[in-house]
C-alpha positions in Angstrom: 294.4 13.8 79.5 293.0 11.9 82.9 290.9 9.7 81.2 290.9 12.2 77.7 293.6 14.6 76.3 293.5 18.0 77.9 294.8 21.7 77.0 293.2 25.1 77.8 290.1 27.2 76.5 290.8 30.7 74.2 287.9 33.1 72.9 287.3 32.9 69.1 286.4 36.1 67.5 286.5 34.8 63.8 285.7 37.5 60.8 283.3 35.4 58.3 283.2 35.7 55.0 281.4 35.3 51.9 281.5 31.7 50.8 278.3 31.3 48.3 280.4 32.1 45.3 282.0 28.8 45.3 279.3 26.6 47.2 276.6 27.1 48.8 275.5 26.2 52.4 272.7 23.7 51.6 274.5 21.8 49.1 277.8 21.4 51.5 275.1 19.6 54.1 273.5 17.8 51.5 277.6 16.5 50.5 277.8 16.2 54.5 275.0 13.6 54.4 276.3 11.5 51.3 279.5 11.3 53.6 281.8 13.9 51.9 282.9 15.7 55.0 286.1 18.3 55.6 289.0 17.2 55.7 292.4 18.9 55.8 294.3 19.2 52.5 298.0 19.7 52.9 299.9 21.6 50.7 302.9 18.9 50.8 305.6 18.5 47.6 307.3 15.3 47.1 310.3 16.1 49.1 312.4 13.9 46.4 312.6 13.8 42.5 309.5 13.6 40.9 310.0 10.5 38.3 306.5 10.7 36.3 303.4 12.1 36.3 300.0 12.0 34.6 296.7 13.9 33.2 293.6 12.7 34.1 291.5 12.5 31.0 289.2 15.2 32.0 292.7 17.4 32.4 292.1 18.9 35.5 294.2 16.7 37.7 298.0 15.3 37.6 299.4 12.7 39.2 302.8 12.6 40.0 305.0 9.9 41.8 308.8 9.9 42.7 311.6 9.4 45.2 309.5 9.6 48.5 307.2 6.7 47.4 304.1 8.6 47.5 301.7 9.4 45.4 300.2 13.1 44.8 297.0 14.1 42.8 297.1 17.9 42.0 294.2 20.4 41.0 295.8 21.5 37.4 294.0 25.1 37.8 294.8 25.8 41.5 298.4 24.1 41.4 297.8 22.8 44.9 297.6 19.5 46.2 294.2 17.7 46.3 294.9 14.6 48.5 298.2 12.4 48.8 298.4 8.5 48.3 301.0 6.9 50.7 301.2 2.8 50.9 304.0 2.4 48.3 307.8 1.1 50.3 309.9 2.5 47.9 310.7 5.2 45.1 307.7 5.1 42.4 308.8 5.8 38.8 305.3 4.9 37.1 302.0 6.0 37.2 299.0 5.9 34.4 294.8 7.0 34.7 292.3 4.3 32.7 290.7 6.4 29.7 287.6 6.9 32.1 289.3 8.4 34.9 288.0 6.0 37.5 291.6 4.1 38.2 294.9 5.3 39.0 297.7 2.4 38.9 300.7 3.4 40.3 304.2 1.5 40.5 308.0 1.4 41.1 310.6 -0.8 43.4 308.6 -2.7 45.9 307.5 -4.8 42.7 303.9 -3.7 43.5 301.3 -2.5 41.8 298.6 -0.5 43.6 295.1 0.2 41.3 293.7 3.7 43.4 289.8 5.3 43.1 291.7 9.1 42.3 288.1 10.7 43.5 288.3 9.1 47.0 292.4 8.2 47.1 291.0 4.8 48.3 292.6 1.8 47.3 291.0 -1.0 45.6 293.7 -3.1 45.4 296.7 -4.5 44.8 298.9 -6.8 41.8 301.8 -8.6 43.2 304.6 -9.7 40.6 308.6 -10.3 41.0 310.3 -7.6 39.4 310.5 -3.5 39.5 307.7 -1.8 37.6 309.5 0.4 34.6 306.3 1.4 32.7 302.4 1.4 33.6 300.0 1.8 30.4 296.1 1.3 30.7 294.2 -0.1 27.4 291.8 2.2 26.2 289.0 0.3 26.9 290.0 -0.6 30.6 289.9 -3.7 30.8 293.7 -4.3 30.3 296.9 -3.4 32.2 300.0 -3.7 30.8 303.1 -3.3 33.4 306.8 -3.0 32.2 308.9 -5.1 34.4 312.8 -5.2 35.3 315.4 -2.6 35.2 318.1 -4.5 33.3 321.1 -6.5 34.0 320.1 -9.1 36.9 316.6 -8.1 36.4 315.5 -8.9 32.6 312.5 -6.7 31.1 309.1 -8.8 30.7 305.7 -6.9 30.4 302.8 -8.8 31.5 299.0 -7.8 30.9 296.7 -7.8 33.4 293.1 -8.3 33.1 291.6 -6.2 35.7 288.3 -7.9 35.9 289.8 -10.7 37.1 293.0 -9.3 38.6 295.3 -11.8 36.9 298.3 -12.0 34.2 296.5 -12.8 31.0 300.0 -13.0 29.0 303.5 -12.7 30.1 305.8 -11.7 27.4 309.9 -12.0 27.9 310.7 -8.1 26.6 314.4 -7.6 26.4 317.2 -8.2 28.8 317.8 -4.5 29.6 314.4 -3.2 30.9 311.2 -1.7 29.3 311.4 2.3 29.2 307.8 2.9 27.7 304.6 1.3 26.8 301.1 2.8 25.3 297.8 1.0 23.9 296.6 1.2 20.6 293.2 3.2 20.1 291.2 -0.2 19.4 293.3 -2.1 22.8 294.0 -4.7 20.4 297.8 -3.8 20.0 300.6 -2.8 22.6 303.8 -1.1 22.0 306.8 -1.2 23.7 310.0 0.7 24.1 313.4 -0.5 25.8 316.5 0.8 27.1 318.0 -1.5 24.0 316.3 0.6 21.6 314.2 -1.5 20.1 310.1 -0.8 19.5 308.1 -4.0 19.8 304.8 -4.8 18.8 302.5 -7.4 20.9 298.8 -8.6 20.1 296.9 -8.5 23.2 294.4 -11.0 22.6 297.1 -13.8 21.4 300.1 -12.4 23.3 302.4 -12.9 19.7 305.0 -10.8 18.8 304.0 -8.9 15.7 306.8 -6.8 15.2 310.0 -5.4 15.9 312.8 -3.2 14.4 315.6 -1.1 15.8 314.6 2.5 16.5 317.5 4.6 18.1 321.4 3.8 18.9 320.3 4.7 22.3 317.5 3.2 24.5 313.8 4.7 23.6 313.0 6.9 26.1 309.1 8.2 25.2 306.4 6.6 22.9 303.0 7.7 21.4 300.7 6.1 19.4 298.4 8.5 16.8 294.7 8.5 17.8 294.2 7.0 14.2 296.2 4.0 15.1 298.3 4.7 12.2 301.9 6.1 13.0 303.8 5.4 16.2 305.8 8.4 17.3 309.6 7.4 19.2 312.2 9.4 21.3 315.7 8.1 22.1 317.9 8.7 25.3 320.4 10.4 23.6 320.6 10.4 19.9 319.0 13.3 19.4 315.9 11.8 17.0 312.4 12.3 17.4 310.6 9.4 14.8 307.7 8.6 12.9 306.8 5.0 12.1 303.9 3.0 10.6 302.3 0.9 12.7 301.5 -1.8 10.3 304.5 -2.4 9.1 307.6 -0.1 11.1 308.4 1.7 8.0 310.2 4.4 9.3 307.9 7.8 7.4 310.3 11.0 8.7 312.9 12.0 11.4 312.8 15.4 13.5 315.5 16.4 14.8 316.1 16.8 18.7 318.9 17.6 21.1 322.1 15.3 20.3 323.5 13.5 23.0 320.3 14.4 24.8 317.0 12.6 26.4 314.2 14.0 24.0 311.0 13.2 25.1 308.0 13.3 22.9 304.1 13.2 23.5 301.1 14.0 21.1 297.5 15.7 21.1 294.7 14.8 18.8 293.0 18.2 20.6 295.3 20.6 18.9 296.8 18.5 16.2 300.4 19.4 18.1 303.7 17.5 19.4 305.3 18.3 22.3 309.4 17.7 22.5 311.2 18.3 25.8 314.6 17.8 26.6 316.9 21.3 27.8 314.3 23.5 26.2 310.4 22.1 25.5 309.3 22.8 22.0 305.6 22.5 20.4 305.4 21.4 16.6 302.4 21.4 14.6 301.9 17.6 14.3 300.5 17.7 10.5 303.9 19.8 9.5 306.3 19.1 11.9 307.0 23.1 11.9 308.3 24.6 15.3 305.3 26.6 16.3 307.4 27.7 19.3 309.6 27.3 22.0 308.4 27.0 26.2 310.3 29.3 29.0 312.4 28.1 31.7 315.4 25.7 30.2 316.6 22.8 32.6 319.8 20.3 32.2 317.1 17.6 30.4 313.7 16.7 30.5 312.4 13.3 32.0 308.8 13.4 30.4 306.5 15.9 28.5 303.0 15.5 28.3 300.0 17.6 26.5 297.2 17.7 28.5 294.4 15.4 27.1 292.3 18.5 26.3 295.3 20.0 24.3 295.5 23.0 26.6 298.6 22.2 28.6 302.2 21.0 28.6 303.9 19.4 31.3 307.5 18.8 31.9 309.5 16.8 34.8 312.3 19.1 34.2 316.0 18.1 36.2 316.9 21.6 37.1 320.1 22.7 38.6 319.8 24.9 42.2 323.1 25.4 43.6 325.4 22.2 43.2 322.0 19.8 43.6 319.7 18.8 40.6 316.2 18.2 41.0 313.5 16.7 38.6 310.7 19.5 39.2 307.0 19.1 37.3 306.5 22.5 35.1 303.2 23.6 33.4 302.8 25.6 30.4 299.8 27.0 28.6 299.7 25.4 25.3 298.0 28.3 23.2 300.6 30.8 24.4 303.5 29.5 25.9 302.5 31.2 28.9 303.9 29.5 31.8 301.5 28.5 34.5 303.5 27.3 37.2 305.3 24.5 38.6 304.4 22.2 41.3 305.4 22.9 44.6 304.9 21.6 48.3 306.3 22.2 51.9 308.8 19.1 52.0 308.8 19.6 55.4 306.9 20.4 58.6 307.5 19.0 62.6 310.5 17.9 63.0 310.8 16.4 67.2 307.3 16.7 69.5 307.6 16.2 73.0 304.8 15.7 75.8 304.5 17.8 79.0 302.2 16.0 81.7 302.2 18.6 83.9 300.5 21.4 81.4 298.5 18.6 79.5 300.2 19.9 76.3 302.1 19.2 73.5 305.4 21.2 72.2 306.5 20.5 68.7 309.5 21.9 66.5 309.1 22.6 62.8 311.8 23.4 59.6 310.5 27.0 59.9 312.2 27.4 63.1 309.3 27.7 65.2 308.4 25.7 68.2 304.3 25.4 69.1 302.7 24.6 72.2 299.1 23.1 71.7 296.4 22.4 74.7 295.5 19.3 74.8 292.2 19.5 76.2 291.0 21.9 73.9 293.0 21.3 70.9 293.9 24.8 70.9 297.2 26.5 70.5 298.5 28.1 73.7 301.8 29.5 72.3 304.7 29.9 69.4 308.1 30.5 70.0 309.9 31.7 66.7 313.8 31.1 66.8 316.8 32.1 65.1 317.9 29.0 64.6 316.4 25.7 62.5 315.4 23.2 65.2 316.0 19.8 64.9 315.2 18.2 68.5 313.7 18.4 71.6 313.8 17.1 74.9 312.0 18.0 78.8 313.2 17.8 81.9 311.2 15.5 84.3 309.8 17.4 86.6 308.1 19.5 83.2 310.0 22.6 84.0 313.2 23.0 81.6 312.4 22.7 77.6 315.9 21.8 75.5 316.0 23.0 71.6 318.8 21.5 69.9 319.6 22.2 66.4 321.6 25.0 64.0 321.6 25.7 60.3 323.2 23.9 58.0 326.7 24.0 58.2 327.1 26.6 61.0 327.9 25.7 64.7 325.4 24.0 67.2 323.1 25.8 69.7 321.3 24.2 72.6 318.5 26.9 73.5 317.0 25.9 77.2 313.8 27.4 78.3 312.0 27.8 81.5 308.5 26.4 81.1 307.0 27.9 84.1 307.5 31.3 82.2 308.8 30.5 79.0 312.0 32.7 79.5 314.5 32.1 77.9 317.1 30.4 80.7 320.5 30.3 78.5 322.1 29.3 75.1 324.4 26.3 74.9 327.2 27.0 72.7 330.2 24.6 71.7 329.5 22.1 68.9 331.0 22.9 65.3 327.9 21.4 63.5 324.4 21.2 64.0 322.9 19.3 67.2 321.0 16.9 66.1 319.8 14.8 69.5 319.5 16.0 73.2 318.8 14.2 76.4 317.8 15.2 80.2 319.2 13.1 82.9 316.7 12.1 85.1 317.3 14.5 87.7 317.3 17.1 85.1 320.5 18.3 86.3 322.5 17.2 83.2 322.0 17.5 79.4 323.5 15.6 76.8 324.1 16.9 72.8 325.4 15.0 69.8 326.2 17.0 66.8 326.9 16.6 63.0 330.5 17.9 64.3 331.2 13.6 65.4 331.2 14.7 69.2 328.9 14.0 72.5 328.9 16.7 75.4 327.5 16.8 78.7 326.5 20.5 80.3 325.2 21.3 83.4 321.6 22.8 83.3 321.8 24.8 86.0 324.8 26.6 84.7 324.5 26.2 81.3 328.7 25.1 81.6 330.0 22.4 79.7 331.0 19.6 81.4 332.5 17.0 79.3 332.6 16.6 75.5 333.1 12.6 74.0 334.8 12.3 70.3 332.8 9.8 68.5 334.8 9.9 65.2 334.3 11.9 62.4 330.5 10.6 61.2 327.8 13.0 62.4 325.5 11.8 65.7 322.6 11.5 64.9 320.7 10.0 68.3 321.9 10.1 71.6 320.2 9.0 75.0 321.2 8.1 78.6 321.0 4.4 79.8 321.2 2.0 82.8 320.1 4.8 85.3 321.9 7.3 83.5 325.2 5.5 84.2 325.8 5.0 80.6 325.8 7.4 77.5 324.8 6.1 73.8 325.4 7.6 70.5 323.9 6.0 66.7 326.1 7.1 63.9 325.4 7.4 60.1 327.5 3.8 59.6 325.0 2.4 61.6 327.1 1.8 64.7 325.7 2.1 68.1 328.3 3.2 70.8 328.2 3.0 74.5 330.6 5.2 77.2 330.5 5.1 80.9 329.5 7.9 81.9 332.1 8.9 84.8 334.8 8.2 83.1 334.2 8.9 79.0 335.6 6.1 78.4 333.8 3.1 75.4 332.7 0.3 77.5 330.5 -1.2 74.4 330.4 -1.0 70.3 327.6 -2.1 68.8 326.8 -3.1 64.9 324.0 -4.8 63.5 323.2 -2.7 60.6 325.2 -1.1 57.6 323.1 2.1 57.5 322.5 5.1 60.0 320.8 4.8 63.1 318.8 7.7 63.7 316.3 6.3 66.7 316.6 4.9 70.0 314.0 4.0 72.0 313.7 2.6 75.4 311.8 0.5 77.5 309.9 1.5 80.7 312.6 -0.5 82.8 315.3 0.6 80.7 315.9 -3.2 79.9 315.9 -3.3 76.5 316.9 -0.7 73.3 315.3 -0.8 70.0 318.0 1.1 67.0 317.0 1.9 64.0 317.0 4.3 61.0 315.0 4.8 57.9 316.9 3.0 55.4 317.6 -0.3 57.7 313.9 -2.5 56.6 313.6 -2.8 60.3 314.7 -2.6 63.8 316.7 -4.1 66.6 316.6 -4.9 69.9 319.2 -4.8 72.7 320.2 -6.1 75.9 320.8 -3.2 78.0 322.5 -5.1 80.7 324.8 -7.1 78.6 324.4 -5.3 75.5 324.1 -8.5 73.4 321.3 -8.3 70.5 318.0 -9.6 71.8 316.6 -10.4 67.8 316.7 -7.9 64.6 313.3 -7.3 62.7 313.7 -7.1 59.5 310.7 -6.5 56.9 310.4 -4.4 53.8 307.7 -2.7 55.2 309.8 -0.9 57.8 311.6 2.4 57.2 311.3 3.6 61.0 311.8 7.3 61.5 310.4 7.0 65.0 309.5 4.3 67.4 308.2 4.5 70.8 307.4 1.4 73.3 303.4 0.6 73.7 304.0 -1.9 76.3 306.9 -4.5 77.0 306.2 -6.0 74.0 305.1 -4.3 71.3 305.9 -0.7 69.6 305.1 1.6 67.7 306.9 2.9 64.4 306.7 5.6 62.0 308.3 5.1 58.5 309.7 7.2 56.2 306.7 6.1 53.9 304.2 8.0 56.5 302.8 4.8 57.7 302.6 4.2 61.4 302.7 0.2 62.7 301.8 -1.7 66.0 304.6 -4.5 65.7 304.9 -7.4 68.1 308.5 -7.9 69.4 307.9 -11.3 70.1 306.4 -12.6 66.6 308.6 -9.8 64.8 305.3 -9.3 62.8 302.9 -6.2 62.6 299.7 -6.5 64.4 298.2 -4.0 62.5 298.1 -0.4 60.7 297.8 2.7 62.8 297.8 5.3 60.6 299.5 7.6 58.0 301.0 10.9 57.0 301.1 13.0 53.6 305.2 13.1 54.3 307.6 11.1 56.7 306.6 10.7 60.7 308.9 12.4 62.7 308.0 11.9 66.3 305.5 10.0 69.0 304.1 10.5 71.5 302.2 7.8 74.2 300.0 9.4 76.7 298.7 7.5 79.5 299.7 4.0 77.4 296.0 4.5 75.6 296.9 7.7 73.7 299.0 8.8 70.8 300.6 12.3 69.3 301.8 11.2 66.0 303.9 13.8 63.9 305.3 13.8 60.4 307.1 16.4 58.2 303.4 17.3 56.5 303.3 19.7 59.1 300.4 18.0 61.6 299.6 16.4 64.4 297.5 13.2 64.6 295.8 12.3 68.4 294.7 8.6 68.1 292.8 6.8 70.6 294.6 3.3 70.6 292.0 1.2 72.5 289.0 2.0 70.5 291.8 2.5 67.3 289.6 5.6 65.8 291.6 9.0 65.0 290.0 11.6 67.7 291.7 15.5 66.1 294.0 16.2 63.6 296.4 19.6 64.8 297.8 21.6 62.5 299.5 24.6 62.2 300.0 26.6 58.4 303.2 27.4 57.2 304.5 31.0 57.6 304.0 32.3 54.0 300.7 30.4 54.1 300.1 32.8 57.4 301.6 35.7 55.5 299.5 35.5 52.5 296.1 34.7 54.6 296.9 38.2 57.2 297.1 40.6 54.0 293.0 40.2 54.4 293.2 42.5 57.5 292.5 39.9 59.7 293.5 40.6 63.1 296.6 38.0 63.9 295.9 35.6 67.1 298.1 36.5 69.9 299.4 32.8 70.2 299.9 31.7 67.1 297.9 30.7 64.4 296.3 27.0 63.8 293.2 24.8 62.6 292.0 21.5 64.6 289.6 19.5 63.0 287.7 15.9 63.3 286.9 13.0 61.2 283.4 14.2 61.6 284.7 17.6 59.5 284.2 19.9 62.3 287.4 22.2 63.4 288.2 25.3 65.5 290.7 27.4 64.5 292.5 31.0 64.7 291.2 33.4 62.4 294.2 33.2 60.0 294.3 29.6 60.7 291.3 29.3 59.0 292.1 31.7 55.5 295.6 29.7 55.6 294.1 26.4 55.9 292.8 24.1 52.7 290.0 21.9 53.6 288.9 19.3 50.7 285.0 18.2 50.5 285.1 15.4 47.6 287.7 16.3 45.2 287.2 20.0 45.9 289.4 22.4 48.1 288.1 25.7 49.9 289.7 27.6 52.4 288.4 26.8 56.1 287.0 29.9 56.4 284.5 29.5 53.9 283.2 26.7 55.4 283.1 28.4 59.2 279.6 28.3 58.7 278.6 25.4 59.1 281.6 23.4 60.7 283.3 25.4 63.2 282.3 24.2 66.2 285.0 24.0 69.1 282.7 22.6 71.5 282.5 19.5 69.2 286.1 19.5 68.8 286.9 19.5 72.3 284.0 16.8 73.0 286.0 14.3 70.3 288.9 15.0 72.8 287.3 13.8 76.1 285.8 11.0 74.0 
C-alpha cells in the first residue's frame, strides 16, 4: 500500500440469481437506510465444550456459551450461526434471555456479568461482582437478575439479585458453602429458587430477600430445576442419584418421584406448550407432564447430558450432550423435533480457519495458511484473491525471505513427521521439501540474508537448513517439550526457542551451544516478537495473562505485563513502545510498554487471532481462526475490508449450482458500508447477515456488489 493497501485487478463474471423469494430489493435499501447493512456471518463452532445454552422466548434462536469464552446466537431453523459475542476472558458456563427477548446476560470465570441486545450483539453493559458466575436466571417480569455465585470450596455459593433498572445488588443472600448449580423465577417474580451442588432446594422472597424455605432434595448435588407455569410444583434433578422430583412450592412437600438414570446426571426441563417433560442424561426422554408416562425416547445416546431444554414454543428439545469421538469427549448442543423425535441437527462450526499470515512488500499482497491445508494469496490493492495453493500437508506457519522471493510452509499432521515446503515466489514453483523432524513443525524463520532457515518441531528439536540446497545443516535438541516459536536474534548470531514449560532458550549460533535460559512464566510460550532494532523480545503464550519483555543484549527481563485481559496469541511491535496483541478471546489491544496498560481496543474476531500484520507502521492484517482477514487503518482507527475466504465444503456445496469455479480460488471482500466483491462461488458459499437475518451473498449481488467501492475503501 504506498499511502493505501494495494493488490491486482481480476474480471467478475458473476451468474445472478433470483433473490425476491426471501427479500425483496426495495425493502433491503429501505433496511440499508435505517443502518442494517451486510455484514459477514461466519459459520464458526465454539471450538471448546459447550457448557449451556438457551431459547429465546420466541424459539427461533439459541444461545450457547462454553470453553472458548464466547458467546454464539444460532438461527434454530437454519442451524447456522447468526452473529458471535466475544468480550468474555474466560470459559462461560451461564447464559439466560429476559421473558421479552430484549437481554441476553451471559457469565462464567472472569466474575463478570455482561447484559447483551441479542438483535444487534451490542453490549449494554456490564455487573462486576467477586466470585465465578454458577447460574444466571432473569425474573419474569425483567426487572430482576438473579446470579449464582462461587464454585465451592475457597469460593462459597452466594446469589445476589440485581435490579437492572438501576444496575445494582438489591439483596445478597449467603447460599451454601459448595456453590449454586441452578436457579429459576417464579411466574409472579416474587419468589426465587435455588439449587446447590449440596443438594439442597432453597426458597428466597425477592422483595424481602428472607429465606422461606429449605429441605433436602437429592444425596447428590441438584443439577436442573423448573418451576410449573402455575407456580405450584417445583420440578428437581440430582447429579447422580438417579431421581427426577416433584415438590410443592408452598410448602416442599415432596408429591412423586420419576425415576432416572442411577449414578447418572439427569437433567430435567418442562413446557406449558405441550404439557411435556423433558429428561436427559445417556439417552433424552419426553414424559407427558400430567401422567408422567414415557411418551418416547430421542436418538443419538451420549456418555451424560449437561442440560435439556424444550423450546419455549414446545416444538424442540435441546441437549448439551458429552459425546465420546475417539479417546476425547466433547459436550456438543443436539436438537430434536418434539412432536416426532425426529432429530434436527446438532450445532456445528469451523473451529478453525488461518493459522500464520505473512506480508510480501514487494507484490503488495498478503499470503495466509488455513487448517484446510491451503495457503491464499490476496491483492492488496484490490482485495481480490490472486492465488490458492492446496497442500498435502496441514500448515501451521509461515515465514518470507527478505528480498520477497522464497515463501517457507512449515507444518505436518498430527503425529506424523515434519515437512518444510519452500516456494519460489517469482513463479510459485515449488523449489524443494524439507524433510527431517519426527513431529510436526510448528515455527520457521529466514535469516536475513535468506540463505538460512530455521524449524522447531513438536519432535523437542531446532534445525538449520540451507535454502539454496534444501540440506540440513545443523539440528539443536531442546529437550523432550514440543517447540513451539523459534526466531533468529542479535543479527542472526543467536537462535531462540519457547517451549510448552514456558522457558525461553538461547544458543549461539556457530557453535549450538546454550549461551542463555530464560523463565518468567509457568505456561507455554507460543510468540516472540521483536523490535525494529532487535533490542528488545516480548514472550508470551495464551494462557500466561500477559507478556514479557527482554533484554536482547543481556537477556535480563526488561518488566512482565500481567493483566487478566491478556491471552496473546499474537503480538507484533507498533512502534518502540507500544504493541499490538491478539488474544485467544478474539480481541486485539494497543498496549503501552511503558505504563503496562492498554491504550485502547482495536478490534475482534468470531474465534482466536492468529497472526499480524503492520504495513507501513499505519496499517494492519489481523487474522484469527474464524477464517478472515481484517485490514484496519490505525491512524484514523476505522476497519477499511474484511477478507475472507469459505471453507472447502462450504465451496463444494455452493459449485453443485453449476457455477463456473474461479481460476484462483474462491473469496468474498466486503466493507463496513455492506458493499463486497467476490468470486462467483465466493458469493453462494458466503452468509451475509442484514439485522438478524442471513442470506447468501449472492442474493444480495444486486445491490451490493460493487468492487470499485471496495477497492476505493482500500486507497482510503
Amino acid at each position: 500500500m504506498s499511502k493505501r493497501i494495494h493488490l491486482v485487478k481480476k474480471p467478475a463474471c458473476l451468474v445472478l440469481i433470483a433473490w425476491s423469494i426471501i427479500v425483496s430489493p426495495s425493502r433491503l435499501v429501505g433496511q440499508q437506510s435505517t443502518g442494517a447493512r451486510p455484514q459477514l456471518a461466519l459459520q464458526t463452532g465454539h471450538w471448546g465444550n459447550v457448557l449451556s445454552a438457551a431459547f429465546s422466548p420466541d424459539s427461533k434462536t439459541i444461545a450457547t456459551v462454553g470453553d472458548d469464552w464466547n458467546v454464539k446466537l444460532w438461527d434454530v431453523a437454519t442451524k447456522r450461526v447468526v452473529r458471535t459475542l466475544p468480550g468474555h476472558t474466560t470459559s462461560l458456563n451461564s447464559v439466560a434471555f429476559s421473558s421479552n427477548g430484549k437481554l441476553l446476560a451471559t457469565g462464567g470465570f472472569d466474575t463478570q456479568i455482561k447484559i447483551w441486545n441479542p438483535q444487534t450483539g451490542a453490549e449494554h453493559f456490564t455487573l462486576n461482582d467477586s466470585e465465578i458466575v454458577t447460574a444466571l436466571a432473569f425474573s419474569p417480569n425483567n426487572k430482576l437478575l438473579a446470579t449464582g455465585l462461587g464454585s465451592g470450596g475457597a469460593f462459597p455459593g452466594k446469589i445476589s439479585i440485581w435490579d437492572l433498572a438501576l444496575r445494582k445488588v438489591r439483596f445478597s443472600f449467603d447460599e451454601n458453602s459448595q456453590g449454586i448449580s441452578q436457579m429459576e423465577f417464579s411466574p409472579d417474580s416474587r419468589l426465587l429458587v435455588s439449587g446447590g451442588k449440596d443438594g439442597k432446594l432453597k426458597v428466597w422472597h425477592c422483595t424481602s430477600g428472607a429465606l422461606q424455605r429449605q429441605w433436602d432434595a437429592h444425596a447428590s448435588g441438584v443439577s436442573s430445576i423448573a418451576v410449573s407455569a402455575d407456580g405450584k410444583s417445583i420440578v428437581s434433578s440430582g447429579e447422580a442419584d438417579g431421581a427426577i422430583k416433584f415438590w410443592k412450592l408452598a410448602t416442599g412437600e415432596l408429591e412423586r418421584t420419576l425415576d432416572g438414570e442411577a449414578n447418572e446426571k439427569n437433567c430435567v426441563s418442562l413446557s406449558p406448550a405441550c404439557n411435556c417433560m423433558v429428561v436427559g442424561n445417556s439417552e433424552v426422554k419426553l414424559y407427558d407432564l400430567s401422567t408422567g408416562t414415557l411418551q418416547q425416547s430421542l436418538s443419538r445416546k451420549t456418555i451424560n447430558s449437561n442440560k435439556v431444554l424444550i423450546s419455549p414454543n414446545g416444538e424442540l428439545v435441546l441437549n448439551i450432550g458429552v459425546e465420546e469421538n475417539g479417546n476425547d469427549a466433547s459436550a456438543d448442543v443436539y436438537v430434536w423435533k418434539t412432536q416426532s423425535g425426529e432429530f434436527h441437527g446438532k450445532l456445528v462450526g469451523h473451529k478453525q480457519g488461518i493459522v500464520a499470515t505473512v506480508r510480501n512488500p514487494f507484490l503488495n499482497t498478503l499470503i495466509t495458511a488455513d487448517s484446510d491445508k491451503r495457503i491464499n494469496v490476496w491483492d492488496l490493492q484490490t482485495g481480490v484473491m490472486k492465488a490458492t495453493l492446496a497442500l498435502a500437508d496441514e500448515i501451521k506457519a509461515l515465514a518470507l525471505s527478505e528480498d520477497g522471493k522464497t515463501l517457507a510452509a512449515g507444518g505436518g499432521d498430527f503425529g506424523k513427521p515434519g515437512i518444510v515446503y519452500l516456494f519460489d515466489l517469482q513463479t510459485w514453483q515449488l523449489r524443494t521439501k524439507l524433510t527431517g523432524h519426527l513431529l510436526p513443525v510448528r515455527s520457521i524463520a529466514f535469516s536475513k540474508d535468506g540463505s538460512t532457515l530455521l524449524s522447531g518441531s513438536s519432535d523437542g528439536t531446532l534445525k538449520l537448513w540451507q535454502v539454496a540446497t534444501g540440506k540440513e545443516q545443523q539440528t539443536i535438541k531442546n529437550g523432550t517439550l514440543p517447540v513451539l516459536v523459534t526466531a533468529f536474534a542479535n543479527d542472526d548470531n543467536a537462535i531462540l526457542a519457547g517451549t510448552l514449560d514456558g522457558t525461553i532458550r538461547a544458543w549461539e549460533r556457530k557453535t549450538g551451544s546454550l549461551s542463555k535460559e530464560l523463565k518468567d512464566q509457568t505456561t507455554g510460550v507460543f510468540v516472540f516478537a521483536l523490535s525494529a532494532d532487535g533490542k528488545t523480545l516480548l514472550t508470551a503464550g495464551p494462557n500466561t495473562a500477559g507478556f514479557s519483555s527482554w533484554d536482547t543484549s543481556t537477556w535480563k527481563l526488561n518488566r512482565s505485563i500481567r493483566n487478566p485481559l491478556l491471552s496473546p496469541t499474537a503480538i507484533q511491535f507498533a512502534g518502540n513502545s507500544t504493541v499490538i496483541v491478539s488474544n485467544a478471546n478474539g480481541h486485539v489491544q494497543l498496549w503501552d510498554l511503558v505504563t503496562g496498560k492498554m491504550v485502547r481496543h482495536i478490534t475482534e474476531h468470531d474465534l482466536a487471532g492468529s497472526s499480524l500484520v503492520l504495513i507501513k507502521n499505519r496499517y494492519l492484517a489481523s487474522a484469527g481462526h474464524d477464517g478472515v482477514i481484517q485490514l484496519l487503518d490505525l491512524d484514523s482507527k476505522k476497519l477499511m475490508a474484511t477478507l475472507f475466504s469459505p471453507r472447502p465444503d462450504e465451496i463444494d456445496g455452493a459449485a453443485t449450482q453449476k457455477v463456473t469455479p474461479a481460476p484462483n480460488g474462491e473469496y468474498l471482500t466486503i466493507v463496513p458500508a455492506g458493499y463486497f466483491d467476490g468470486s462467483p462461488i465466493g458469493e453462494l458459499a458466503t452468509n451475509l447477515r442484514v439485522s438478524n437475518r442471513l442470506f447468501p451473498a449472492k442474493q444480495l449481488h444486486l445491490h451490493y456488489y460493487r468492487p470499485k467501492l471496495v477497492r476505493k475503501a482500500l486507497r482510503e
